[in-house]
C-alpha positions in Angstrom: 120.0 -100.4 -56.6 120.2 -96.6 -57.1 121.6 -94.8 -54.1 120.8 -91.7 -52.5 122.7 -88.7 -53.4 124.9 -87.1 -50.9 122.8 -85.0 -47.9 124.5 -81.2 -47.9 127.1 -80.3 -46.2 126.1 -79.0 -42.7 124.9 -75.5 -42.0 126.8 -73.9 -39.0 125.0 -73.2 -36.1 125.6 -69.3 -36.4 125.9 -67.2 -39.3 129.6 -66.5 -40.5 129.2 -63.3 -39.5 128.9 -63.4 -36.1 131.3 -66.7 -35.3 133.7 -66.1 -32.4 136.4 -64.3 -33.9 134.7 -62.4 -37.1 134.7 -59.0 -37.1 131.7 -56.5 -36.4 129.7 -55.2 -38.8 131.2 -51.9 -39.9 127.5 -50.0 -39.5 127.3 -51.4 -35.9 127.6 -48.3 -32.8 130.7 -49.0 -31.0 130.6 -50.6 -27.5 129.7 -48.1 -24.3 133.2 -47.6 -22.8 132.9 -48.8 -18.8 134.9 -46.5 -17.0 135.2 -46.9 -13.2 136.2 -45.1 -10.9 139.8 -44.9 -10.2 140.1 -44.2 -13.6 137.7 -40.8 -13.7 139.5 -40.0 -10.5 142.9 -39.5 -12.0 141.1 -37.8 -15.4 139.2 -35.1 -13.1 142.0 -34.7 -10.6 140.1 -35.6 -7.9 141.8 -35.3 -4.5 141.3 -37.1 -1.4 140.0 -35.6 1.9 141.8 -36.5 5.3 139.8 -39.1 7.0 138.3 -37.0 10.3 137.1 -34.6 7.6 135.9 -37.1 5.1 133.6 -38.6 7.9 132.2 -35.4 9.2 131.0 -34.3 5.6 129.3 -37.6 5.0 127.4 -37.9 8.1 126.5 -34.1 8.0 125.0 -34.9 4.2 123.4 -37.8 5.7 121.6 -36.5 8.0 120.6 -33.6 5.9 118.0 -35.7 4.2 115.0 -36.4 6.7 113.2 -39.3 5.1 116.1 -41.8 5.5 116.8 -45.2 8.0 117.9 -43.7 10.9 121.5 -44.8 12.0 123.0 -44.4 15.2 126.4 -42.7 15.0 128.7 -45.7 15.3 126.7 -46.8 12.2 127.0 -43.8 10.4 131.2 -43.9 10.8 130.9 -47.5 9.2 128.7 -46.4 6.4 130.7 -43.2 5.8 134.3 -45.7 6.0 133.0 -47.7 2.7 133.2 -44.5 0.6 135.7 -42.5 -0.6 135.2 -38.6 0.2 137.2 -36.4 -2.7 137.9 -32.6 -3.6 136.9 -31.8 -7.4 137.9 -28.7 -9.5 135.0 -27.0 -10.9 134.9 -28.0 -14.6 135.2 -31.6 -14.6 133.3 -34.3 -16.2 132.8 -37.0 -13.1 130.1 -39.3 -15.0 129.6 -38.8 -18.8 126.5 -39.7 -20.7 126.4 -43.6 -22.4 129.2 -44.8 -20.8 129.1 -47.9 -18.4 129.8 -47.1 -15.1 129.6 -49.0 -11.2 129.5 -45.8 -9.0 127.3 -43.8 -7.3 128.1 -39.5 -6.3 126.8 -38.5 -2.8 127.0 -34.4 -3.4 128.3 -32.8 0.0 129.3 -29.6 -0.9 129.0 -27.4 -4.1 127.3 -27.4 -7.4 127.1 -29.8 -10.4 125.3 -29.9 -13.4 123.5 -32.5 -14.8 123.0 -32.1 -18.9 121.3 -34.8 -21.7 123.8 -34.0 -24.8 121.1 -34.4 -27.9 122.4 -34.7 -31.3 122.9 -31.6 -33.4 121.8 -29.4 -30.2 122.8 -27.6 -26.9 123.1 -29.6 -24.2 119.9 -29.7 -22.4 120.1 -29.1 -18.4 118.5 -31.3 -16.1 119.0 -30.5 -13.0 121.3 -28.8 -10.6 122.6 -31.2 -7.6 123.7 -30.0 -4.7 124.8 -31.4 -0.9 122.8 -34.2 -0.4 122.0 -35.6 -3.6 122.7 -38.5 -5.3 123.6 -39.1 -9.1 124.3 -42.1 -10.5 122.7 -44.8 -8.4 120.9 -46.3 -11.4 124.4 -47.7 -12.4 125.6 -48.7 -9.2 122.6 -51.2 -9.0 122.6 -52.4 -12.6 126.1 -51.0 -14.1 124.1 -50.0 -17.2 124.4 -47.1 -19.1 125.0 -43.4 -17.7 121.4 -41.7 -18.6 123.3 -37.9 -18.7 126.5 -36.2 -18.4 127.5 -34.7 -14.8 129.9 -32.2 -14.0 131.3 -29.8 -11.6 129.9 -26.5 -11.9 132.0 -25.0 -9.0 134.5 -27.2 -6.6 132.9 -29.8 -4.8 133.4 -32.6 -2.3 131.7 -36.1 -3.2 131.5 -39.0 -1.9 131.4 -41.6 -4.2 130.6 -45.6 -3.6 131.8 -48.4 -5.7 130.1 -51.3 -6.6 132.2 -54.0 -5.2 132.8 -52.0 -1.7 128.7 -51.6 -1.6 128.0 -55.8 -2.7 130.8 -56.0 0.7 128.7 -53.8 2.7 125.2 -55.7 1.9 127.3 -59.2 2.9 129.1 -57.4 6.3 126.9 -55.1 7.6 122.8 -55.6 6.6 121.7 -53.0 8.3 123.8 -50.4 7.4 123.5 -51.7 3.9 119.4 -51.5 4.1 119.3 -47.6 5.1 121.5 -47.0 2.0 119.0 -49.2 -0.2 115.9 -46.9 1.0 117.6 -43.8 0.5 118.5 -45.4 -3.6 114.7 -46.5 -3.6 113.1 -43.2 -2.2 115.1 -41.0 -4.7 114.5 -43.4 -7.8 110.2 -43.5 -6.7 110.6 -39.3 -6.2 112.2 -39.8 -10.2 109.4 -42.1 -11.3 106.7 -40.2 -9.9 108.3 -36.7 -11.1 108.8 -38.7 -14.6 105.0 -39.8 -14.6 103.9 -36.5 -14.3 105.7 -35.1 -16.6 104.0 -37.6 -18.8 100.6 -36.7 -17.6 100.9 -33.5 -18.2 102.0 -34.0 -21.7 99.6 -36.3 -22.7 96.3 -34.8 -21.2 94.0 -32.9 -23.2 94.7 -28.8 -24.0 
């Protein structure tokens, strides 16, 4: 009786290449750095405010905008607590563009710039924030990549908010939590319906 002949040795379930333990592909784009934010606060110099002041910046920003989830002052202080209110040099880079980052900028006072870097050009400009916007909220929701580069254009105080002190807030204080959500929503619809038409206007008939 004639046997079979041997079956094949087994293929493995992934390709050699990209096992646990082989090393990327030298053509592949390295990895987006995630920097947080203790870290860009000792690369920028950022210096913290005295509490009283800190608090009385926030809620003065706050209330600046006039579409936002009215809070009562009691729950303006615990809003304002969970962030942390710094001085910046004019200068500095506080979010840079493709890099992974968890924090949202409230703008309370002074100027920053907000640039796309495009490859083998100038720096395009964006926008100019000033107190009362936000930058960066994209990322605090999704931690995905930074969209543009932000810096300061003249000293400022911020307020920024972290990601693990903002999934705290939505777990100890709802409410507070869900006026901070609308204000991230109404900015990222004013951005989608700015973006859209921009679009229109581009793709409409001359």
């Amino acid at each position: 009786m004639t046997r079979p002949p041997p079956l094949p040795p087994a293929l493995p379930e992934t390709p050699p290449d990209t096992q646990a333990g082989a090393l990327p592909d030298a053509d592949d784009p390295p990895a987006p750095a995630r920097v947080r934010w203790p870290q860009r606060a000792s690369e920028v110099g950022a210096r913290p405010l005295p509490p009283a002041e800190a608090v009385a910046l926030f809620v003065q920003a706050w209330q600046r905008e006039p579409h936002v989830l009215p809070l009562a002052d009691d729950e303006l202080q615990r809003l304002a607590a969970w962030a942390q209110v710094v001085e910046v040099p004019a200068g500095r880079p506080l979010i840079q563009q493709d890099e992974l980052g968890d924090y949202l900028l409230l703008v309370l006072d002074g100027t920053l710039l907000v640039e796309r870097l495009v490859p083998g050009g100038p720096a395009v400009r964006l926008a100019e924030a000033r107190a009362g916007d936000m930058l960066g909220e994209m990322s605090l929701l999704d931690s995905g990549s930074r969209f543009s580069r932000v810096a300061t254009a003249t000293a400022c105080r911020i307020a920024v908010l972290q990601a693990e002190p903002f999934h705290r807030l939505m777990q100890d204080d709802p409410r507070v939590a869900l006026a901070l959500m609308a204000a991230l929503s109404r900015r990222l619809s004013l951005r989608v319906r700015l973006l859209s038409a921009r679009l229109g206007a581009l793709l409409s008939p001359a």
